[in-house]
ZANUNU-991930 format. One record per residue (C-alpha): residue in three letters; residue number from 1; x, y, z. Coordinates in steps of 0.001 Angstrom, whole numbers, plus 500000, padded with zeros to 6 digits. Layout:
BEGIN
<site code="ALA" pos="NUM" x="X" y="Y" z="Z"/>
...
//
This chain:
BEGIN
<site code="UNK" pos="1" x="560252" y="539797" z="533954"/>
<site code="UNK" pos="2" x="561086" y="543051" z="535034"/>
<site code="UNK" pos="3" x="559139" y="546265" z="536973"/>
<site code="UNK" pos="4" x="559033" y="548276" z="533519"/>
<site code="UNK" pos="5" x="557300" y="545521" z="531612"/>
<site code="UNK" pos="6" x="554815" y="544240" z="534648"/>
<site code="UNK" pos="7" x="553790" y="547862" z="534456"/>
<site code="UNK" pos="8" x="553734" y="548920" z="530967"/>
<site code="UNK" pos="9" x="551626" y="545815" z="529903"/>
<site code="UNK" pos="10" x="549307" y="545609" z="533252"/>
<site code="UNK" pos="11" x="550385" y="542212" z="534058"/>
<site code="UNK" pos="12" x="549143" y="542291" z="538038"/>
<site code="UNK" pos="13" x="545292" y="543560" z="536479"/>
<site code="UNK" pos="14" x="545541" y="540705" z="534073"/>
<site code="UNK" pos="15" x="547515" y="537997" z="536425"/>
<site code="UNK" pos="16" x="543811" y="538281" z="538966"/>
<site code="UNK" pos="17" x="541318" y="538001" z="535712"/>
<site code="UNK" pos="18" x="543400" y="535279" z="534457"/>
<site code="UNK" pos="19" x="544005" y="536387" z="531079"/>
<site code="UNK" pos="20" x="547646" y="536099" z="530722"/>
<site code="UNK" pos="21" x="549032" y="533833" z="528450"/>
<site code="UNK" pos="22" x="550766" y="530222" z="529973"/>
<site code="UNK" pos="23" x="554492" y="532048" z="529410"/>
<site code="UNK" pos="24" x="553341" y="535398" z="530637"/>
<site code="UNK" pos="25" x="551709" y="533923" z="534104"/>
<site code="UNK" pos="26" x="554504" y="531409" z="534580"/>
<site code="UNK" pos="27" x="557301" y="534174" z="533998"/>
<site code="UNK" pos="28" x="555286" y="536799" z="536539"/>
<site code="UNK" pos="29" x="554850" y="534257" z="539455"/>
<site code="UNK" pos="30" x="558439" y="533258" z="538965"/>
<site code="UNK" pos="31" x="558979" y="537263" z="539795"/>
<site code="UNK" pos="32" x="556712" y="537364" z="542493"/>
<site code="UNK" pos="33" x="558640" y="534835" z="544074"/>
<site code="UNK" pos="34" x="561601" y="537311" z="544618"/>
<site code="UNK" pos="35" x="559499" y="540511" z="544568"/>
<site code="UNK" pos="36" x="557757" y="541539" z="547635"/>
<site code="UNK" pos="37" x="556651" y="544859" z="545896"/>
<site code="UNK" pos="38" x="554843" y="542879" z="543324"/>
<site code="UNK" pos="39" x="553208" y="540496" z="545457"/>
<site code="UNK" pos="40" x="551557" y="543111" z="548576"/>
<site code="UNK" pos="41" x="550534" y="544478" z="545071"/>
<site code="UNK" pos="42" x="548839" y="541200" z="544307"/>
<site code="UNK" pos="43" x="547140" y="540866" z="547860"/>
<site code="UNK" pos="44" x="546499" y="544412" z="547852"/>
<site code="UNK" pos="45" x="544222" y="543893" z="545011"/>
<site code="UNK" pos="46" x="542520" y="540504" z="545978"/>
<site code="UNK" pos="47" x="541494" y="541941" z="549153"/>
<site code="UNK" pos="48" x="540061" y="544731" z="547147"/>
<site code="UNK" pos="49" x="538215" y="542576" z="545088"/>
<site code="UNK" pos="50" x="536655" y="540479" z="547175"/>
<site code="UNK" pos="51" x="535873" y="543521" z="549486"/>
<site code="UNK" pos="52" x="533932" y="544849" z="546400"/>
<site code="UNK" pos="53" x="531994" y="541681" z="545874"/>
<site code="UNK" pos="54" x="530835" y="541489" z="549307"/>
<site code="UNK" pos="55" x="529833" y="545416" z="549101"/>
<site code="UNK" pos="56" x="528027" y="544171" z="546087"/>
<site code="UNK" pos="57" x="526439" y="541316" z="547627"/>
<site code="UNK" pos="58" x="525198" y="543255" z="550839"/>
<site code="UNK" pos="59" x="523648" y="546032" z="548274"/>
<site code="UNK" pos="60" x="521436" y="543345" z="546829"/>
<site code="UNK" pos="61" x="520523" y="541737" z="549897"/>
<site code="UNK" pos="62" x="519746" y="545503" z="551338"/>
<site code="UNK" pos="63" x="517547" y="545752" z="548213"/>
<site code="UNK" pos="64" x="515791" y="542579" z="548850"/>
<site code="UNK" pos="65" x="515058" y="543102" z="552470"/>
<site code="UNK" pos="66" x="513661" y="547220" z="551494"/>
<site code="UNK" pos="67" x="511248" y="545616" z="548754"/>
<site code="UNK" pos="68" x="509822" y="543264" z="551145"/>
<site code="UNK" pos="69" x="509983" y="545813" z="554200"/>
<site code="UNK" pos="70" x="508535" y="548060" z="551907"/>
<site code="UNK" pos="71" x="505434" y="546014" z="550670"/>
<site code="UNK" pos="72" x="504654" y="544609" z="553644"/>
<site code="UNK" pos="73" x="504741" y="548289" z="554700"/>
<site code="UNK" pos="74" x="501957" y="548922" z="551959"/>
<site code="UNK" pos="75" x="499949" y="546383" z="552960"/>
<site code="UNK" pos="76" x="499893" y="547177" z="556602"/>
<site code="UNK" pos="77" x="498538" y="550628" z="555513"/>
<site code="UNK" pos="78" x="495863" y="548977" z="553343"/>
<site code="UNK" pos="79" x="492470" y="548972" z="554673"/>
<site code="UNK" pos="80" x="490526" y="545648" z="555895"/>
<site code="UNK" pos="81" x="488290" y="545947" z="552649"/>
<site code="UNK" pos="82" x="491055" y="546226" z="550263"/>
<site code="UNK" pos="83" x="493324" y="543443" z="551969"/>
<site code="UNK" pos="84" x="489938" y="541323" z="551401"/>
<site code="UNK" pos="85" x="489899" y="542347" z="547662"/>
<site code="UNK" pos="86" x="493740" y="541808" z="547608"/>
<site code="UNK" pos="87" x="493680" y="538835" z="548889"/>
<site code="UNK" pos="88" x="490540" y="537472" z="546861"/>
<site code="UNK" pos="89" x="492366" y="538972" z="543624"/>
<site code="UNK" pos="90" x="495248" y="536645" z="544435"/>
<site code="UNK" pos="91" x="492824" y="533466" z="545158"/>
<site code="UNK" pos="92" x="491211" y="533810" z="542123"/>
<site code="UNK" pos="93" x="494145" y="534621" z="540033"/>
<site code="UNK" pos="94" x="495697" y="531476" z="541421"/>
<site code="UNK" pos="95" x="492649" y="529196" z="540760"/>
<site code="UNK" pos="96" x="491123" y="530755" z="538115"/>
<site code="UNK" pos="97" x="494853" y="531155" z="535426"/>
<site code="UNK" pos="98" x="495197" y="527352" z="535879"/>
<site code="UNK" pos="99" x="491049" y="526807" z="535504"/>
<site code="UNK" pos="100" x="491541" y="529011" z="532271"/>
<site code="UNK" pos="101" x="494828" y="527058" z="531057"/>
<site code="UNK" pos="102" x="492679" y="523594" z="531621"/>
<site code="UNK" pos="103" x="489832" y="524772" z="529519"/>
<site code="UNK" pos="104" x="491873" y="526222" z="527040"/>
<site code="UNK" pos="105" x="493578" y="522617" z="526442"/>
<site code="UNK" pos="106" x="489432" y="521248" z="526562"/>
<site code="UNK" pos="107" x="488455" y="523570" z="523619"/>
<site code="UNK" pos="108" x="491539" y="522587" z="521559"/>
<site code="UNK" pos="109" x="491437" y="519022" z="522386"/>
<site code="UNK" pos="110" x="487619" y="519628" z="521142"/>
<site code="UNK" pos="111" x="488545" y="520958" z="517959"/>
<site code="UNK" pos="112" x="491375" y="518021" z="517332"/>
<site code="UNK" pos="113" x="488284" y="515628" z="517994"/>
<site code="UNK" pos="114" x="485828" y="517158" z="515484"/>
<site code="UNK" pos="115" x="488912" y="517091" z="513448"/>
<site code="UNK" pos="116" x="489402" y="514079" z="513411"/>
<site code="UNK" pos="117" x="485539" y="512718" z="513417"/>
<site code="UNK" pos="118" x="485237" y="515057" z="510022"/>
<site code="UNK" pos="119" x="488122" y="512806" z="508600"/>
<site code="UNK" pos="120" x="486519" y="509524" z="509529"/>
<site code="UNK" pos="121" x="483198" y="510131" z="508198"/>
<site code="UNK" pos="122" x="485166" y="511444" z="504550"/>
<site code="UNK" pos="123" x="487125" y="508497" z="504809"/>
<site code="UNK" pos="124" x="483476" y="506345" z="505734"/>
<site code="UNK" pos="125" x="481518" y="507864" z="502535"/>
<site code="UNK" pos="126" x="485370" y="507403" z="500324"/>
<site code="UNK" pos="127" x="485269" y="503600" z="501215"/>
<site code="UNK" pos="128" x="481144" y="503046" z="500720"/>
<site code="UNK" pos="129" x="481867" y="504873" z="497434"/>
<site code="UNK" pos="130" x="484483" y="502835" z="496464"/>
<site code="UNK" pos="131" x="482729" y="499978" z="497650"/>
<site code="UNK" pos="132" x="479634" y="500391" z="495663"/>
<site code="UNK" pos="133" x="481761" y="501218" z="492447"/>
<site code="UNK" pos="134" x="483393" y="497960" z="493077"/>
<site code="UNK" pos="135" x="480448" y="496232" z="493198"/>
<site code="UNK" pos="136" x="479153" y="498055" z="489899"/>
<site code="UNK" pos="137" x="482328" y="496760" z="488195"/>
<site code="UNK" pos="138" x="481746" y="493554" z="489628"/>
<site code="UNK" pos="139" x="478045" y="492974" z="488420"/>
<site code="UNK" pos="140" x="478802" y="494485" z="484468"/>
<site code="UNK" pos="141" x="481993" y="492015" z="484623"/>
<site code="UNK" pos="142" x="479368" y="489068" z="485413"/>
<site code="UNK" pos="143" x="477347" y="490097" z="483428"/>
<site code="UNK" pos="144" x="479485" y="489929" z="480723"/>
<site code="UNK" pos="145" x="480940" y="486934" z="481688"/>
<site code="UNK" pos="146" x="477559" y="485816" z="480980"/>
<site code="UNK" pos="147" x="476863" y="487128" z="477881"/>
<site code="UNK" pos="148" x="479762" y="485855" z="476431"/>
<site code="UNK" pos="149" x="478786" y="482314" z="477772"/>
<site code="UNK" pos="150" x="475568" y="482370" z="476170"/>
<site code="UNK" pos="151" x="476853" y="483273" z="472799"/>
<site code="UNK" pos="152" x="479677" y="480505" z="473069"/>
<site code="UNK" pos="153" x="476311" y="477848" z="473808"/>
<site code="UNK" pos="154" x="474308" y="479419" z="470833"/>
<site code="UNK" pos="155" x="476139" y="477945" z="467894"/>
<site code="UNK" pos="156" x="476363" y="474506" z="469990"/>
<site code="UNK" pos="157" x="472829" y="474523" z="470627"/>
<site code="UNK" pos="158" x="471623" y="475309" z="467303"/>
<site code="UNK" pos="159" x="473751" y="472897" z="465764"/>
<site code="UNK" pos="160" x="472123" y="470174" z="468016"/>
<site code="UNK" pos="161" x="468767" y="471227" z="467573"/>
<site code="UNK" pos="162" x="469226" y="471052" z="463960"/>
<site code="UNK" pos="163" x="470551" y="467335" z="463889"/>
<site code="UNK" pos="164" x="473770" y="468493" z="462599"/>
<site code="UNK" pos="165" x="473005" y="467969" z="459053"/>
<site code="UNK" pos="166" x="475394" y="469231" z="456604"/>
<site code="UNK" pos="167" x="472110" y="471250" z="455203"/>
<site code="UNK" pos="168" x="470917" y="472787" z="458450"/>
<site code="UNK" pos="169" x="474589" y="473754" z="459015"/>
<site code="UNK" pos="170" x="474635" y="475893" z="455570"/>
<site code="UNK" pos="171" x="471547" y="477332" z="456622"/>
<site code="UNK" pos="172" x="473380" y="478425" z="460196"/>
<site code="UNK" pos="173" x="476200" y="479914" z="457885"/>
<site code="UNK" pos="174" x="478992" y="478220" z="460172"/>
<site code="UNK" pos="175" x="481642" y="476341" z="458384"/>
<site code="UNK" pos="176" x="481483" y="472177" z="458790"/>
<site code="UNK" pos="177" x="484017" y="469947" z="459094"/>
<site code="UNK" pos="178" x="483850" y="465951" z="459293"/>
<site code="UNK" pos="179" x="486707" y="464164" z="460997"/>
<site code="UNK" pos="180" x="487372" y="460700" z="460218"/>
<site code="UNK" pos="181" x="488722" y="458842" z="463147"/>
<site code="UNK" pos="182" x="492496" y="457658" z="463524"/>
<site code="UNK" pos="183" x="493955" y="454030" z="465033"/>
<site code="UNK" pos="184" x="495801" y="454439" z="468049"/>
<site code="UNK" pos="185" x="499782" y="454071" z="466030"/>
<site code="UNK" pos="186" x="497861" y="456807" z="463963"/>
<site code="UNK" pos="187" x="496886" y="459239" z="466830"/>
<site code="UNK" pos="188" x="499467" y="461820" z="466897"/>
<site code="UNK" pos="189" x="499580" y="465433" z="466255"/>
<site code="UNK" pos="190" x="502533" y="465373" z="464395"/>
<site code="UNK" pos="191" x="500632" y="463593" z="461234"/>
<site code="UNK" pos="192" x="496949" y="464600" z="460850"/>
<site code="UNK" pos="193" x="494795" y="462747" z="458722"/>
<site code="UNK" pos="194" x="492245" y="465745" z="458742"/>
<site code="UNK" pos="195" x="492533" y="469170" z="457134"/>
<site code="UNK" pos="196" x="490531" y="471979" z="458475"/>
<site code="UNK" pos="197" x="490915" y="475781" z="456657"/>
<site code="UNK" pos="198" x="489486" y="477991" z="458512"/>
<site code="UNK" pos="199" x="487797" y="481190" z="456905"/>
<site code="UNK" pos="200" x="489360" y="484469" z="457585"/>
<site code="UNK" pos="201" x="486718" y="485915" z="459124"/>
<site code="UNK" pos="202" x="484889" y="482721" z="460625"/>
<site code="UNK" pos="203" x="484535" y="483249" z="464372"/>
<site code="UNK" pos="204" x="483152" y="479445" z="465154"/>
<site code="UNK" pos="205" x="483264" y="476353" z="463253"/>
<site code="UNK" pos="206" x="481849" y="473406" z="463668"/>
<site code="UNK" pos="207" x="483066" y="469325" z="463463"/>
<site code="UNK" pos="208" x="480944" y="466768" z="463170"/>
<site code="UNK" pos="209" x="482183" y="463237" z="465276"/>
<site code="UNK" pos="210" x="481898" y="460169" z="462885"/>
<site code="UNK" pos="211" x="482796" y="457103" z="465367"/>
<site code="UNK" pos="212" x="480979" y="453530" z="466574"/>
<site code="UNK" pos="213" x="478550" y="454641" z="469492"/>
<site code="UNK" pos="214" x="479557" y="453248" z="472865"/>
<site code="UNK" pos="215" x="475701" y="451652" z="473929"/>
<site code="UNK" pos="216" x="476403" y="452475" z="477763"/>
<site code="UNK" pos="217" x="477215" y="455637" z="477126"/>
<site code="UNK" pos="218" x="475125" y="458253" z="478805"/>
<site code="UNK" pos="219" x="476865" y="461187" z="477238"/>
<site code="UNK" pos="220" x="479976" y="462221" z="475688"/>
<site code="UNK" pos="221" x="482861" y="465058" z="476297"/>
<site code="UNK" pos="222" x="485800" y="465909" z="473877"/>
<site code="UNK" pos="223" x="488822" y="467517" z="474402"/>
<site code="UNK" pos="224" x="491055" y="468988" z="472046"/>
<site code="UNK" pos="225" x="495070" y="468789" z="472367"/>
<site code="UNK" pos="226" x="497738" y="470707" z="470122"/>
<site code="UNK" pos="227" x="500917" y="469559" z="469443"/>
<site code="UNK" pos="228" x="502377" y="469896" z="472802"/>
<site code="UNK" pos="229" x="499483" y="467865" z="474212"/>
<site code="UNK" pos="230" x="498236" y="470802" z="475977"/>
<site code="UNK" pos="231" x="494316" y="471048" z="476180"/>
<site code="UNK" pos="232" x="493198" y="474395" z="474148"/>
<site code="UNK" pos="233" x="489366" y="473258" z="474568"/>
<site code="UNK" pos="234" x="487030" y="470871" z="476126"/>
<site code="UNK" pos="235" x="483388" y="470503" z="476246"/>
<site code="UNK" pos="236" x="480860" y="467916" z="478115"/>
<site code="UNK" pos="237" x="477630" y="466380" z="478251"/>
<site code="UNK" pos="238" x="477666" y="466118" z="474546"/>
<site code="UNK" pos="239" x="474914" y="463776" z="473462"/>
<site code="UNK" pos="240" x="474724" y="462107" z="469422"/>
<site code="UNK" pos="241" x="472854" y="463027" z="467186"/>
<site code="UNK" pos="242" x="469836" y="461339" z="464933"/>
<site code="UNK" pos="243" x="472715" y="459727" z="462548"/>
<site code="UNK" pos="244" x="474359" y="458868" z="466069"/>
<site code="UNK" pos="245" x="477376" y="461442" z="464988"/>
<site code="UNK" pos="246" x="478790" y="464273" z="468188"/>
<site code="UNK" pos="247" x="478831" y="467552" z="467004"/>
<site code="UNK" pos="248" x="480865" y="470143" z="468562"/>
<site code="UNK" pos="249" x="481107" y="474176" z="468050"/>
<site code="UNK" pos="250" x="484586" y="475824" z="468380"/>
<site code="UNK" pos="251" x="485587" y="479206" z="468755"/>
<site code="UNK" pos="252" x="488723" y="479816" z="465532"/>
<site code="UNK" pos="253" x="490537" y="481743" z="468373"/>
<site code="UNK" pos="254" x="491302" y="479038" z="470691"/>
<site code="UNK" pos="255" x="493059" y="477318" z="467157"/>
<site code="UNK" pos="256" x="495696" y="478420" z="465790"/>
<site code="UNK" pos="257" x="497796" y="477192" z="462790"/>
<site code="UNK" pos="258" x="499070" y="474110" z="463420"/>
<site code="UNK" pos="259" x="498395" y="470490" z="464247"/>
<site code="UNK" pos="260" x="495665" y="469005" z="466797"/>
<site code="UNK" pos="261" x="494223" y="466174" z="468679"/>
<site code="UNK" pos="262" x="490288" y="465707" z="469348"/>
<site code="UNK" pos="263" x="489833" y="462733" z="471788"/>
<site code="UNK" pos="264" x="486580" y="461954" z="472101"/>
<site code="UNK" pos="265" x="485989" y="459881" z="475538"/>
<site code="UNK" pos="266" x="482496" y="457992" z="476559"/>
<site code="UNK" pos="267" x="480861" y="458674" z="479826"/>
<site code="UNK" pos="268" x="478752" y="456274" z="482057"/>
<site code="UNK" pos="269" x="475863" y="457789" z="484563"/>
<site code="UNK" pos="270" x="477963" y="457349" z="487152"/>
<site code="UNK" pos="271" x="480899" y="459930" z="485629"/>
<site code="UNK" pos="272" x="483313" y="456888" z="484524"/>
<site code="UNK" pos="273" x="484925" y="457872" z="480975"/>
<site code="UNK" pos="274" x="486619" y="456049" z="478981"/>
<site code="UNK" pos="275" x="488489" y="456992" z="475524"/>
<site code="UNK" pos="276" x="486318" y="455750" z="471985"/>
<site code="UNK" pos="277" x="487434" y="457837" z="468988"/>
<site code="UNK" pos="278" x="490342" y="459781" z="468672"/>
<site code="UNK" pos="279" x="490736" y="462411" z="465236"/>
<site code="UNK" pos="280" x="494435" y="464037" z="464308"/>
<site code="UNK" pos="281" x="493368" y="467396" z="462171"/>
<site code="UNK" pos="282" x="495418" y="470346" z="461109"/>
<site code="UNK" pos="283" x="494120" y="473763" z="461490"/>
<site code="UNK" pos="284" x="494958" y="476735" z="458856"/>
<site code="UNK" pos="285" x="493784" y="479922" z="457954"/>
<site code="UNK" pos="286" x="492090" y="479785" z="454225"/>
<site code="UNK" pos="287" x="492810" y="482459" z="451756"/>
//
């Protein structure tokens, strides 16, 4: 690296701020090594440098010192009423800007609360609304539970107050059906000595129990399987009738087409049942 380039391109500025490149800085100490010109030129500089720093250094510390000089200067020339009134001013401001910081965070943390008390009492009268709704749905669904119980035990009733005569049945309007009974190789739903056609629009019918009275019985239930031997009704505490027959009252949409099984069972005081009358039927819709 020779004197011409150093010079032209300011390599001994650059070389102290470090912003040569890696070939520039190792080529230019590699010269310095053999140039005594260059490097007084180097040293020349550092010293000059760090001479400025310090210069710079003392300024600011001469600065420092003259402000506090200076206000300690101003406060000597205060009088004894005003250093009082200074001195208060600085109490206060140092008791009373954290005092003010403290209540500020009170007030907001006040606001958060009734916030957050507003929310809870919406979210109280949401849930006693709800609640009370719920309990509105729950009473009409009881109560229609209800209602559709008692219309499901008015046909049955009627027919048993009426002695389940084939007369006092026409009179109800609801369609009657006798079943004879079937022998136990008989008692399958796959051949059904009974036929019952159902009218299109007949919501109930009803089937009258023809069988040889069981004299402990104290009453009677039925159950009626289709062909899958799955129960599709039941009923209890059916008691006979004048011409010692059990008549029953089923809804049409519990039977669809197909074949059935009624088995009628006997049932002692003490809740013992035993089977006494079993009737195969097939159920269809009548034109």
């Amino acid at each position: 690296m020779t004197h011409s380039y150093i010079e032209e391109n300011n390599i001994t500025y650059r070389y102290l701020l470090g912003r040569l490149s890696t070939d520039e800085q190792t080529g230019f100490e590699e010269h310095l090594v053999d140039c005594p010109e260059c490097l007084d030129r180097v040293e020349i500089a550092n010293r000059f440098r760090r001479g400025l720093r310090r210069a710079v250094a003392e300024d600011a510390e001469q600065r420092r010192v003259f402000t506090q000089i200076g206000l300690l200067a101003w406060l000597t020339h205060l009088s004894s009423w005003q250093r009082r009134t200074l001195y208060l001013a600085t109490i206060a401001l140092s008791v009373g800007l954290p005092l003010l910081i403290y209540f500020g965070a009170v007030r907001r943390m006040q606001r958060e609360l009734g916030q957050v008390k507003t929310a809870y009492a919406d979210l109280q009268r949401e849930y006693a609304q709800q609640h009370q709704a719920a309990g509105r749905l729950e009473e009409e669904l009881q109560a229609s539970e209800e209602r559709d119980r008692q219309a499901e035990l008015r046909p049955r009733h009627g027919a048993v107050a009426n002695g389940h005569s084939s007369q006092s049945q026409s009179n109800v309007g609801l369609p009657l059906f006798a079943l004879n009974t079937v022998r136990d190789s008989e008692a399958e739903p796959s051949h059904p000595a009974n036929e019952v056609s159902i009218p299109r629009f007949s919501r109930w019918i009803i089937l009258s129990l023809e069988f040889e009275p069981d004299p402990a019985a104290q009453f009677y239930r039925a159950t009626i399987l289709n062909q899958q031997m799955q129960p599709v009704w039941n009923g209890s505490n059916l008691k006979l009738t004048s011409k010692d027959t059990i008549v029953v009252s089923v809804n049409t949409g519990l039977l669809r087409p197909g074949n059935y099984m009624l088995r009628l069972e006997a049932c002692t005081g003490q809740g013992l049942c035993h089977s006494t009358a079993r009737y195969s039927f097939r159920a269809n819709i009548a034109d």
